[in-house]
Backbone as CSV, one residue per row, in Angstrom:
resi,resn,N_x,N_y,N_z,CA_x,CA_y,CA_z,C_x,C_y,C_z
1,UNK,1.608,12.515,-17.869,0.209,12.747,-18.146,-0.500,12.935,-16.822
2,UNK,-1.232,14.104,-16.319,-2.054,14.299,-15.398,-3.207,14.184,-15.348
3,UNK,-4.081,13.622,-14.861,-5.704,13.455,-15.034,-6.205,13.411,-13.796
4,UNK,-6.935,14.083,-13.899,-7.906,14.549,-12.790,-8.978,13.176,-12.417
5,UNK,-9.211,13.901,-11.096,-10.494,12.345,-10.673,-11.935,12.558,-11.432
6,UNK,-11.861,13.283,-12.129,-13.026,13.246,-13.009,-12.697,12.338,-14.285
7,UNK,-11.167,12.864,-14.524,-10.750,11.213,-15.894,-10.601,9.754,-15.649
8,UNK,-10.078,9.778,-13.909,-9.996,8.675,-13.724,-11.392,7.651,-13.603
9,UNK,-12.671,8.674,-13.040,-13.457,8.218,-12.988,-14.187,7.531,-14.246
10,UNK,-13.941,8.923,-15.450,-14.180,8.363,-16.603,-13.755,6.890,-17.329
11,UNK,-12.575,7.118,-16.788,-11.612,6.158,-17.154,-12.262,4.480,-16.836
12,UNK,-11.894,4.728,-15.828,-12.615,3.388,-14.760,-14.162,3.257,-15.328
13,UNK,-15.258,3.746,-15.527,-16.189,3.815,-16.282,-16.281,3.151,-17.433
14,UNK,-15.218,3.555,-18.116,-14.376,3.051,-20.017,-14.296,1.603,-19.769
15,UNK,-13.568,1.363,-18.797,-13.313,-0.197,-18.612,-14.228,-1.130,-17.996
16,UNK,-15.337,-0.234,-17.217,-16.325,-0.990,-16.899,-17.572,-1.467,-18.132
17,UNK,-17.272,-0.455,-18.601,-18.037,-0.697,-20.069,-17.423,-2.123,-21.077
18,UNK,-16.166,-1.588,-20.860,-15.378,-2.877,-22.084,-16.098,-4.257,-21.067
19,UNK,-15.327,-4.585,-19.643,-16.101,-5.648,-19.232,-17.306,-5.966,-19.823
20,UNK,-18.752,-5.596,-19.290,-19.769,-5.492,-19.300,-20.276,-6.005,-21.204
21,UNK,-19.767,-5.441,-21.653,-19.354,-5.794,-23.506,-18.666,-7.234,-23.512
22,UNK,-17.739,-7.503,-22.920,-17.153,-8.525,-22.894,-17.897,-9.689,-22.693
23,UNK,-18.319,-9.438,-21.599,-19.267,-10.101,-20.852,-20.204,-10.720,-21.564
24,UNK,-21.027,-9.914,-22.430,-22.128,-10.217,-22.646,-21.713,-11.237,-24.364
25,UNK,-20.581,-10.657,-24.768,-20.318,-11.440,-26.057,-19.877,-12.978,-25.401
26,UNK,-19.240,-12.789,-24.765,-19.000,-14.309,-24.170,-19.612,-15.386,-23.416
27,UNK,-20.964,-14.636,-23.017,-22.298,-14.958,-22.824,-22.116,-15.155,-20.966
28,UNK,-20.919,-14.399,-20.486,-21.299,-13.993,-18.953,-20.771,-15.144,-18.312
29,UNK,-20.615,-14.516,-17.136,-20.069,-15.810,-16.049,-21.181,-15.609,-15.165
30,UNK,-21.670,-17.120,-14.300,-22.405,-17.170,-13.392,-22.156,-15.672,-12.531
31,UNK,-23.237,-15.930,-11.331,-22.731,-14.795,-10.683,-21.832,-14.938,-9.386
32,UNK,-21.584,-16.236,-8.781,-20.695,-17.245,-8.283,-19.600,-16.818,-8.453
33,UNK,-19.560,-16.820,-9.903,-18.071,-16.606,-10.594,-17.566,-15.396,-10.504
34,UNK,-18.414,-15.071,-11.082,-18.331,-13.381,-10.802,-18.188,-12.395,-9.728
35,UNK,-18.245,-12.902,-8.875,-18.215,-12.796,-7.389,-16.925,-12.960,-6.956
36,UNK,-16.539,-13.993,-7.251,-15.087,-14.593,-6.488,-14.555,-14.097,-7.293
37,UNK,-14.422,-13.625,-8.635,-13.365,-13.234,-10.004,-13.003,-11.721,-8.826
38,UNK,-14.335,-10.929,-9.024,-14.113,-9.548,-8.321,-13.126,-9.939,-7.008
39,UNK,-13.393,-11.089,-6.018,-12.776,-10.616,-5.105,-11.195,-11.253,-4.722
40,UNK,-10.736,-11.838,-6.060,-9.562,-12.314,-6.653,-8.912,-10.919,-6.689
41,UNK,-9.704,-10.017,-7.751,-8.961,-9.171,-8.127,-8.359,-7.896,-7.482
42,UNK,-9.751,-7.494,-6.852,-9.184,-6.894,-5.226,-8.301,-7.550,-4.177
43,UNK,-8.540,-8.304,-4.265,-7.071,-9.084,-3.526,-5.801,-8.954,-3.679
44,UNK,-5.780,-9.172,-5.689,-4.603,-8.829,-6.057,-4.088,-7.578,-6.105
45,UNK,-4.921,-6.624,-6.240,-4.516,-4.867,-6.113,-4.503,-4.756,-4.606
46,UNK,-4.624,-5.040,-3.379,-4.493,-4.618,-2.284,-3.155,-5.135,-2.142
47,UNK,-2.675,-6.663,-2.410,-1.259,-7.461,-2.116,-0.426,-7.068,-3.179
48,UNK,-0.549,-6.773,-4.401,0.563,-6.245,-5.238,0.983,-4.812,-4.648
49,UNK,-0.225,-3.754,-4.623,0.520,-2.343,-4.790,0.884,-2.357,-2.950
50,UNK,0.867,-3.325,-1.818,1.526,-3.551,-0.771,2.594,-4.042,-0.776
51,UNK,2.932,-5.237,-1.761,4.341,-5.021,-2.120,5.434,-4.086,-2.857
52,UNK,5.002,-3.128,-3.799,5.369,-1.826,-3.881,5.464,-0.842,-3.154
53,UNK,4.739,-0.891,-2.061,4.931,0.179,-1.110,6.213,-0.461,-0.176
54,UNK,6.001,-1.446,0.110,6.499,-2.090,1.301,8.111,-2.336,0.185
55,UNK,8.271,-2.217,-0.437,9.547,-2.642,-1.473,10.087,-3.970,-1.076
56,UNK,9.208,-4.859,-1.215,9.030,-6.071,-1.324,9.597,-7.271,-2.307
57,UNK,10.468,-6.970,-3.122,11.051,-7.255,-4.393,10.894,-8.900,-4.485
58,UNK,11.485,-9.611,-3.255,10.611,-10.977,-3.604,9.186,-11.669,-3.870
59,UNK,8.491,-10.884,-3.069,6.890,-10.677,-3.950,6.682,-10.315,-4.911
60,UNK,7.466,-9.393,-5.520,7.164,-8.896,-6.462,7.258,-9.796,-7.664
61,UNK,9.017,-10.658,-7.497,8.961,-11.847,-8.187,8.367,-12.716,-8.418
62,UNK,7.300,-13.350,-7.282,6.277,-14.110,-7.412,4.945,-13.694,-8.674
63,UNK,4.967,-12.338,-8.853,4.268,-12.078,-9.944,5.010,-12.328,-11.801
64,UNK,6.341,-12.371,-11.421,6.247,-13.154,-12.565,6.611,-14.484,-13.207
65,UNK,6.182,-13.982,-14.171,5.964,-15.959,-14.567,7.253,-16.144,-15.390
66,UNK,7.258,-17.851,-15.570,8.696,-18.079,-16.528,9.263,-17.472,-17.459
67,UNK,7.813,-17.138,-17.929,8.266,-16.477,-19.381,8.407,-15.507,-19.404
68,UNK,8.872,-14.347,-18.375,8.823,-13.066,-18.764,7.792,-12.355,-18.944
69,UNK,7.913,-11.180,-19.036,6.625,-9.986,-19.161,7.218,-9.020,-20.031
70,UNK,6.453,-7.962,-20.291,6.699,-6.571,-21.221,6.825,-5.491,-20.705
71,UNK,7.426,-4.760,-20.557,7.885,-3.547,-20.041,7.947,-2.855,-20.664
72,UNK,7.620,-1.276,-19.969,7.930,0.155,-20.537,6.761,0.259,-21.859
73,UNK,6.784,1.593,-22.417,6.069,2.006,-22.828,5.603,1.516,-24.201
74,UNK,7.042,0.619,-24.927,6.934,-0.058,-26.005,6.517,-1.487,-25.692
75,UNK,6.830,-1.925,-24.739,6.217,-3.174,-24.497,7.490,-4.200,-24.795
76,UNK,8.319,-4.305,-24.423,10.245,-4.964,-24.543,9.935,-6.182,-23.807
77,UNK,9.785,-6.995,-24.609,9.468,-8.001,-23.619,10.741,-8.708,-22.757
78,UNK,10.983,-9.059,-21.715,12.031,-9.286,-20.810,11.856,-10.515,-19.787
79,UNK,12.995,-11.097,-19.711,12.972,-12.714,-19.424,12.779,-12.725,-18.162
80,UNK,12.332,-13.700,-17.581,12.322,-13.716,-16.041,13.948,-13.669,-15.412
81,UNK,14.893,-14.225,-16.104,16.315,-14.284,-15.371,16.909,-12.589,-15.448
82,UNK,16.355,-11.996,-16.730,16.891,-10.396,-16.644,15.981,-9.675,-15.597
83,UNK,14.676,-9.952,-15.255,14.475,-9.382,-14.098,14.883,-9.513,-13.236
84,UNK,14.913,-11.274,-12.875,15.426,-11.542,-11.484,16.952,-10.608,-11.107
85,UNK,17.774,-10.277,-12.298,19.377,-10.122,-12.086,19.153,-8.447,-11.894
86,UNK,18.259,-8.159,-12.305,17.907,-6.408,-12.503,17.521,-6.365,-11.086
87,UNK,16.413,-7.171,-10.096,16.134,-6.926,-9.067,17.549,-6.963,-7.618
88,UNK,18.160,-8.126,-8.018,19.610,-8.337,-7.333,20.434,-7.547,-7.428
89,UNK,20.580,-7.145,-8.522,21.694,-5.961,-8.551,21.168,-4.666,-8.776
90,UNK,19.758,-4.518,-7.730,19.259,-3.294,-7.948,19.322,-1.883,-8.729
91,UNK,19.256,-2.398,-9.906,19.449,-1.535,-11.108,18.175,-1.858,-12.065
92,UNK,18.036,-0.574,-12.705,16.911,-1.131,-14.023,15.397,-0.982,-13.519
93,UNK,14.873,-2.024,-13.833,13.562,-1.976,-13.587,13.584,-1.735,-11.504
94,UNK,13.919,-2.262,-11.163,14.096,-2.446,-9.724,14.204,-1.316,-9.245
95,UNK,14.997,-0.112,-9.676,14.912,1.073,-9.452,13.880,1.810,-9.627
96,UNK,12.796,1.897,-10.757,11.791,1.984,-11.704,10.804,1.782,-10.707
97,UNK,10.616,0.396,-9.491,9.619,-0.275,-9.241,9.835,0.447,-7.669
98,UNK,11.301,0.368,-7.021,11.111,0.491,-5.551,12.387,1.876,-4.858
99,UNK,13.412,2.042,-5.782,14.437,3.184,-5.015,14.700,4.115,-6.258
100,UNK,13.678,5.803,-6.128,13.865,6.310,-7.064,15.822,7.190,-7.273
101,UNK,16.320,7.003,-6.499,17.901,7.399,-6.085,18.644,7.123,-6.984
102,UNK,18.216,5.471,-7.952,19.309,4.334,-8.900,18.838,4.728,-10.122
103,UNK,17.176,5.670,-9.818,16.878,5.455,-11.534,17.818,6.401,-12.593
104,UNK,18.131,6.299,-13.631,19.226,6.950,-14.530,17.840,7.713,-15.133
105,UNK,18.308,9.296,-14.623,17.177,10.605,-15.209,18.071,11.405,-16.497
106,UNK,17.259,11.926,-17.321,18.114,12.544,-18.185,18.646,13.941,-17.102
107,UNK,19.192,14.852,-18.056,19.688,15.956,-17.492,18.580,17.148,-17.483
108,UNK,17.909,17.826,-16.751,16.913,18.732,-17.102,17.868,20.070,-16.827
109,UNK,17.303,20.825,-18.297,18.084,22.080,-18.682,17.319,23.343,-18.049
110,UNK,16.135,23.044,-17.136,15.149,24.102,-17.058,15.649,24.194,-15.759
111,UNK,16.547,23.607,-15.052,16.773,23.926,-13.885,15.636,23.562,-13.129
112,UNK,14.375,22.840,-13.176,13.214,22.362,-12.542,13.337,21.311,-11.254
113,UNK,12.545,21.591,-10.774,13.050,20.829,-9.316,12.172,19.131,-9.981
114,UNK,11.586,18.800,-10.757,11.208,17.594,-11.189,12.534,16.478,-11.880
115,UNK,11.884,15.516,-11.239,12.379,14.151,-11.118,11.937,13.050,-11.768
116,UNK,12.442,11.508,-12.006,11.763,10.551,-12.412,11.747,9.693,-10.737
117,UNK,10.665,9.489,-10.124,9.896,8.940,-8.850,9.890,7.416,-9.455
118,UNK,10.549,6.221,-8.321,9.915,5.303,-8.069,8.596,5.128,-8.033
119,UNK,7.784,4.076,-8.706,6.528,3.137,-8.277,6.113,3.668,-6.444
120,UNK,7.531,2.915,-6.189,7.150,2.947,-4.567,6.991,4.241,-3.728
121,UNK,7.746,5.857,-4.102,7.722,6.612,-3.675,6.781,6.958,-4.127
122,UNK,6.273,7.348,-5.355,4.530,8.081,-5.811,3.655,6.937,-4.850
123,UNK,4.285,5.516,-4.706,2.883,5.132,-3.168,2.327,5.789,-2.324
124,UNK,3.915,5.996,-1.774,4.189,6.180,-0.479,4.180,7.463,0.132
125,UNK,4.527,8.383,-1.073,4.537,9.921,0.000,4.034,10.517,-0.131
126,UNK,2.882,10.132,-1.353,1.651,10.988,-1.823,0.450,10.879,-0.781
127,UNK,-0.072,11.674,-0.776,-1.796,11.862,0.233,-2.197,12.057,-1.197
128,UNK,-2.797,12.307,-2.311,-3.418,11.926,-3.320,-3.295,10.192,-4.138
129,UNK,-3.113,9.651,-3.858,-3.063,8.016,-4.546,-4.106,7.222,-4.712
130,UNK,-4.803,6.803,-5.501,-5.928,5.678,-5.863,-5.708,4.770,-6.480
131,UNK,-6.156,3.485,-5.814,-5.935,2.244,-6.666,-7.428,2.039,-7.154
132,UNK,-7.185,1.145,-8.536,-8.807,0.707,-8.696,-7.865,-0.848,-9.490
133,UNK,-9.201,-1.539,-9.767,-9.259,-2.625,-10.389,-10.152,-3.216,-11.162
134,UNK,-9.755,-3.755,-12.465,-11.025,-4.596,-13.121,-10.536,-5.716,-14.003
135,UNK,-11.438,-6.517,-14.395,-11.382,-7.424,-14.795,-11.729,-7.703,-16.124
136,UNK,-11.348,-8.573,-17.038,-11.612,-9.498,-17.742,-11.014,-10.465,-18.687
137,UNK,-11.803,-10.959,-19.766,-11.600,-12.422,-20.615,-11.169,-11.689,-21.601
138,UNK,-10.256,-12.391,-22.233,-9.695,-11.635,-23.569,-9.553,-12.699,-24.424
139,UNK,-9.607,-13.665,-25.657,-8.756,-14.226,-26.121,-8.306,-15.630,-25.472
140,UNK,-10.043,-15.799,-24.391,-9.960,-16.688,-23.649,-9.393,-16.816,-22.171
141,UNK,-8.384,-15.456,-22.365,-7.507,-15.410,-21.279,-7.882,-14.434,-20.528
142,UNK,-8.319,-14.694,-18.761,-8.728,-13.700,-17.885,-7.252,-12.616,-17.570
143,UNK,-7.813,-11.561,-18.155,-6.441,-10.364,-17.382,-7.170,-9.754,-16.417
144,UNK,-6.450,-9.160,-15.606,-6.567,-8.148,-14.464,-6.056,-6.909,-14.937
145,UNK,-6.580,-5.803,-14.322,-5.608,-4.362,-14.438,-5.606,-3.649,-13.402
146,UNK,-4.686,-3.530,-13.038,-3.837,-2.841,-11.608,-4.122,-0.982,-12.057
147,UNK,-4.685,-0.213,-11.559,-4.162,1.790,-11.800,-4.263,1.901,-10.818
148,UNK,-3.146,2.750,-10.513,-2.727,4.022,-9.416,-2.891,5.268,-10.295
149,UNK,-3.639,5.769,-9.720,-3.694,7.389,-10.216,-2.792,7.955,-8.744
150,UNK,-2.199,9.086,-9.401,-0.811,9.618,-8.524,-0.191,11.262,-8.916
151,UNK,-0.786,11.651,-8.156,-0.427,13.269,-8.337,0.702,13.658,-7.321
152,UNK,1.708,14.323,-8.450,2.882,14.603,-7.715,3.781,15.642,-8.297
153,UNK,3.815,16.547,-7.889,4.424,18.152,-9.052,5.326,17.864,-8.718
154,UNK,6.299,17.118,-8.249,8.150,16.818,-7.735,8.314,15.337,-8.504
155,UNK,7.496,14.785,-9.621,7.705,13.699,-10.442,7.494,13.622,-11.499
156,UNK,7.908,13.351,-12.703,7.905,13.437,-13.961,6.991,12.121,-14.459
157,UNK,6.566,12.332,-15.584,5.017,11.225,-16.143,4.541,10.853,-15.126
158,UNK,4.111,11.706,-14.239,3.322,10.889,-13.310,1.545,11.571,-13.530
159,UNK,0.631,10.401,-13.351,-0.656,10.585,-13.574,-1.186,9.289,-13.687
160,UNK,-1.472,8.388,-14.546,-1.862,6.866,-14.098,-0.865,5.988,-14.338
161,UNK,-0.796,4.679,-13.416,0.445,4.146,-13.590,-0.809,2.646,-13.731
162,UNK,-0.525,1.918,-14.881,-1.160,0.377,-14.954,-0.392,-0.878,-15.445
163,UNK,-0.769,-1.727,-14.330,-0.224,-2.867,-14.547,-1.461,-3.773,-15.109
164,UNK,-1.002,-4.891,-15.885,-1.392,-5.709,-16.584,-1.152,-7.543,-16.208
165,UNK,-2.232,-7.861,-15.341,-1.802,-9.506,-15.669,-3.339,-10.852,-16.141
166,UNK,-2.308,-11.687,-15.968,-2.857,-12.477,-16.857,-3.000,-13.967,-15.429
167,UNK,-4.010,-14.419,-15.858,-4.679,-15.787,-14.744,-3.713,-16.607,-15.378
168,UNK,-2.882,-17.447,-14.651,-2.183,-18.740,-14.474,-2.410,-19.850,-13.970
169,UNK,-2.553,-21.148,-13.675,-2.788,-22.009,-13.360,-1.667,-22.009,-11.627
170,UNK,-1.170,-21.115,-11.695,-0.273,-20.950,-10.393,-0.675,-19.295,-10.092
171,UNK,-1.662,-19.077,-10.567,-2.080,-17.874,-9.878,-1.938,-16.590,-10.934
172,UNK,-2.082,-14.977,-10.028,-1.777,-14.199,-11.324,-0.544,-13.789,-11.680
173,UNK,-0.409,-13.581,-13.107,1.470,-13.629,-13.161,1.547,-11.777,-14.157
174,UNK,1.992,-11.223,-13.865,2.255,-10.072,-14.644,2.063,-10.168,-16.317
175,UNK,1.798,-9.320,-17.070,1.900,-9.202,-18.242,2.576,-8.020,-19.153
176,UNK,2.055,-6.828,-18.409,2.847,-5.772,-18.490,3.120,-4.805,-17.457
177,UNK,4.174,-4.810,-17.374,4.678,-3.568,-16.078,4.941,-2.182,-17.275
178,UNK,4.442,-0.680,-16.796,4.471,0.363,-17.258,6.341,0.911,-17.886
């Protein structure tokens, strides 16, 4: 999916709206709060998508929590020990997240010079890349959302890439990786 910085903007807009809605049904956080929430969350999008660039894989682990997270497009939910063993034996998601070389691509019949790109290479070798971030309460529970918008005619689904986490009492822990 490709989207232009006019969707992303839209986009980012969409979610500033859901906040702002959120917000107001839940009757708002000081502005204290609100303050430090924002600069939690920029924090976390500057140090996460730096450990993706940087292919950082033990940081990366630190984002998740005991219980596992959801992956891929259906949402598969997956244990913390199958990540950890996917990251060690650099296969799977690990490929997915930091060396596009391991990822298993189908066969393209068009003879097309397109690929399936690492996380870390659409970081890293693009001069088009944007991160944004926002926040909120769901269900009681504060999530974060991580997008990279990522234009790249030598990568396949590439256009926004979002991560999903969730506030922990040990910090933020993943919820869904793309």
């Amino acid at each position: 999916m490709k989207l232009s910085t006019s969707s992303l903007a839209v986009l980012l807009v969409l979610i500033g709206w859901t906040l702002m809605a959120s917000a107001q049904v839940t009757g708002g956080a000081s502005s204290g709060s609100a303050t430090q929430g924002t600069s939690d969350v920029k924090d976390l999008e500057r140090d996460f998508f730096a450990a993706i660039r940087s292919g950082d894989a033990g940081k990366f682990m630190t984002y998740i929590s005991s219980g596992g997270v959801n992956v891929g497009p259906q949402g598969d939910h997956v244990s913390w020990e199958q990540i950890n063993e996917q990251i060690n034996q650099q296969r799977g998601l690990y490929c997915k997240l930091f060396d596009s070389s391991c990822i298993n691509s189908e066969l393209r019949l068009d003879n097309s010079d397109v690929r399936d790109c690492s996380y870390r290479e659409l970081l890293t070798k693009n001069k088009k890349v944007r991160t944004a971030s926002s926040e909120t309460t769901r269900n009681g529970v504060r999530q974060a959302f991580l997008v990279a918008e990522v234009k790249d005619e030598k990568c396949s689904g590439v256009g926004l890439v979002d991560f999903i986490f969730n506030l922990h009492a040990d910090g933020w822990k993943l919820f869904s990786i793309p």
